[in-house]
C-alpha positions as CSV (number, residue, x, y, z in Angstrom):
1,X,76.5,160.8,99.5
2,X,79.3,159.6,97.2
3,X,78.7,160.2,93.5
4,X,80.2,158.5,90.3
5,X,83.5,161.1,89.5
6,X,85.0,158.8,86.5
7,X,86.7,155.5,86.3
8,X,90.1,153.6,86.0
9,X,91.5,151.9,82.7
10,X,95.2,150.2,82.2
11,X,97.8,151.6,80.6
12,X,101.0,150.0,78.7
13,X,103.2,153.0,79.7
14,X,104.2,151.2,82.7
15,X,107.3,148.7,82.8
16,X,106.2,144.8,83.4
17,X,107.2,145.2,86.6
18,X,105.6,148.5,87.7
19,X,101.7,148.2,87.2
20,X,100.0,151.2,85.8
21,X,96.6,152.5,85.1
22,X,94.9,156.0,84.0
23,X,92.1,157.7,85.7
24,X,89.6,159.5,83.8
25,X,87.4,162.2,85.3
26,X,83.7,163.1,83.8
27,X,82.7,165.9,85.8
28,X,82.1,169.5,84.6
29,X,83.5,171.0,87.9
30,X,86.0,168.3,88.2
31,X,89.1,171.6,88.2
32,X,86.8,173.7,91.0
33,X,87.3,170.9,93.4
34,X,91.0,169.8,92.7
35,X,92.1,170.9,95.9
36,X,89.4,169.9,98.3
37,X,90.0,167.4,100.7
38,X,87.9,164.0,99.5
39,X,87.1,160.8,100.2
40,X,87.1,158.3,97.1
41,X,85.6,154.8,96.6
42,X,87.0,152.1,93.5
43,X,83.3,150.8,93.1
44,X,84.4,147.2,90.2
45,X,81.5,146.5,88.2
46,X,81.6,142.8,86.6
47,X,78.6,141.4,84.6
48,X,78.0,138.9,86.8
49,X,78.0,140.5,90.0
50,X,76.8,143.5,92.1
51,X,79.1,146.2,92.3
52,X,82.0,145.8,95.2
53,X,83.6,148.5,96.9
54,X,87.7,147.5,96.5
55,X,89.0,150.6,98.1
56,X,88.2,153.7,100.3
57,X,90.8,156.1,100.6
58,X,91.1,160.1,101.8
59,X,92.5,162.8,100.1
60,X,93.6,165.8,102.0
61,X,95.1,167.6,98.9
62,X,92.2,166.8,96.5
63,X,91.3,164.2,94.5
64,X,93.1,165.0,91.5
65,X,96.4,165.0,93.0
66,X,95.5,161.6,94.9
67,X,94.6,160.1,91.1
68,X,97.9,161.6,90.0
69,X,99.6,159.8,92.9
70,X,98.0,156.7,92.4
71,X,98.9,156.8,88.5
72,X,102.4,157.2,88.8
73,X,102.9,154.0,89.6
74,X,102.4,151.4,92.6
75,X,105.9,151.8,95.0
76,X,107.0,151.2,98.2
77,X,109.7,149.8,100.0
78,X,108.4,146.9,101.4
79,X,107.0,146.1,98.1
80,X,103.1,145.9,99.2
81,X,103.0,148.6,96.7
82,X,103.5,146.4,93.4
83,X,101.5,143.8,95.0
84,X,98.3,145.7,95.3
85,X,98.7,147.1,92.0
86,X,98.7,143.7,90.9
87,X,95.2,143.0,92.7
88,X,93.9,146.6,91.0
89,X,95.4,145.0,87.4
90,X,92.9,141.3,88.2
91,X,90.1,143.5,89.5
92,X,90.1,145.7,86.1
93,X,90.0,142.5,84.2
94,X,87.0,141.3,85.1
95,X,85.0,144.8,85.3
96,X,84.9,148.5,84.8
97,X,86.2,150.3,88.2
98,X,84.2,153.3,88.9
99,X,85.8,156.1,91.1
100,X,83.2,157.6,93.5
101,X,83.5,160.6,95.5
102,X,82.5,162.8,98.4
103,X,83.6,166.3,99.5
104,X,82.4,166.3,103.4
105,X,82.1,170.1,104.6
106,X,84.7,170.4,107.2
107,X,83.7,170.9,110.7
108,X,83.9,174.3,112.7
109,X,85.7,174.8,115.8
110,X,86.0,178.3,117.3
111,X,84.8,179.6,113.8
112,X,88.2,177.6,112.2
113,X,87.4,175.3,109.3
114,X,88.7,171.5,110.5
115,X,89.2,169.5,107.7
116,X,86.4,166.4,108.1
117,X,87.6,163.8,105.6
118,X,89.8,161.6,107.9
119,X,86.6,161.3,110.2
120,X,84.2,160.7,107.2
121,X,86.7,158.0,105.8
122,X,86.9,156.2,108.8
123,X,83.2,156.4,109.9
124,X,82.7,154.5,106.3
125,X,85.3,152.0,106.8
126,X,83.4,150.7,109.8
127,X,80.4,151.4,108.7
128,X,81.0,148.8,105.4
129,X,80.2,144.9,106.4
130,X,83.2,143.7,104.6
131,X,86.3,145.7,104.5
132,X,87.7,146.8,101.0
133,X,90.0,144.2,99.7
134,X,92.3,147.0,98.2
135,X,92.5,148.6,102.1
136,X,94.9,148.0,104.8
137,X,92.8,147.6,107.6
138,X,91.0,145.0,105.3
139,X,94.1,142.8,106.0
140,X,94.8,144.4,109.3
141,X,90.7,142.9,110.4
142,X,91.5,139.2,108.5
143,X,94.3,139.1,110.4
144,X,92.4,139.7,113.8
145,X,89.7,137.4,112.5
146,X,91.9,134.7,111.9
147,X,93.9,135.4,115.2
148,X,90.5,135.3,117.1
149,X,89.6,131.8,115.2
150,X,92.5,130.8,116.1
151,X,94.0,130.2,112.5
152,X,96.2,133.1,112.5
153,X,100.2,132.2,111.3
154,X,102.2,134.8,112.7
155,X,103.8,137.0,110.0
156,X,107.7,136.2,109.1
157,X,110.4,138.3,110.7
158,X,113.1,139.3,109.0
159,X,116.4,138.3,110.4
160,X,118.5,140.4,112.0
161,X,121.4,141.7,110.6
162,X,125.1,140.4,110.8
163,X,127.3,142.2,113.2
């Protein structure tokens, strides 16, 4: 079972073009479990609405460094990276995001520990009715959806380069 590990706020350190946010943990043995492999949940809470799930990730080096990751800004070359820090920025608007957590036990094999969050993350991402907006495969479904109804529009390819 996941349980509530702290939440997100923004933060002005960031440039207008580089959205940024702070995460801030409220668990006594937060530092005993910095290195365990996790899997996370950004649980918004509006007023007006029940709580949505917005993103399920892993983390195989622990949580803390994942946060740390996630707070140094959203990057990426092909500049999905600014646009979903964007979406996280509108989400935080309207509500508190909570950060929930779960450390699965990993699974033995021949007596060897086998790390068990990749399965666990995955098991909940099909186990949710609607993906997380914040998640890949979220777009990566819509897109299947929409190719199946036929109403999907192909995606744009870029041209190819000059000789």
């Amino acid at each position: 079972m996941m349980e509530p590990v702290g939440y997100l706020t923004a933060t002005s350190i960031g440039s207008p073009r580089t959205p940024w946010f702070a995460f801030h943990h409220g668990r006594p043995k937060w530092a005993s479990e910095d290195k365990v492999p996790a899997v996370y949940a950004w649980v918004v809470r509006a007023d007006t609405t029940s709580p949505e799930i917005i993103y399920l990730g892993k983390a195989g080096k622990g949580l803390v460094a994942r946060c740390r990751q996630h707070e140094q800004g959203f990057k990426g070359k092909d500049g999905k990276g600014k646009s979903n820090g964007d979406k996280l920025m509108a989400y935080m608007a309207v509500g508190r995001v909570d950060v929930y957590a779960m450390w699965p036990e990993p699974a033995l094999f021949r007596a060897i520990p086998i790390p068990s969050h990749s399965a666990v993350e995955d098991w909940l991402l099909s186990a949710i009715d609607r993906p997380p907006a914040l998640n890949r495969e979220a777009a990566a479904k819509a897109r299947a959806e929409a190719l199946a109804a036929g109403t999907h529009v192909p995606k744009r390819r870029k041209s190819a380069p000059a000789p």
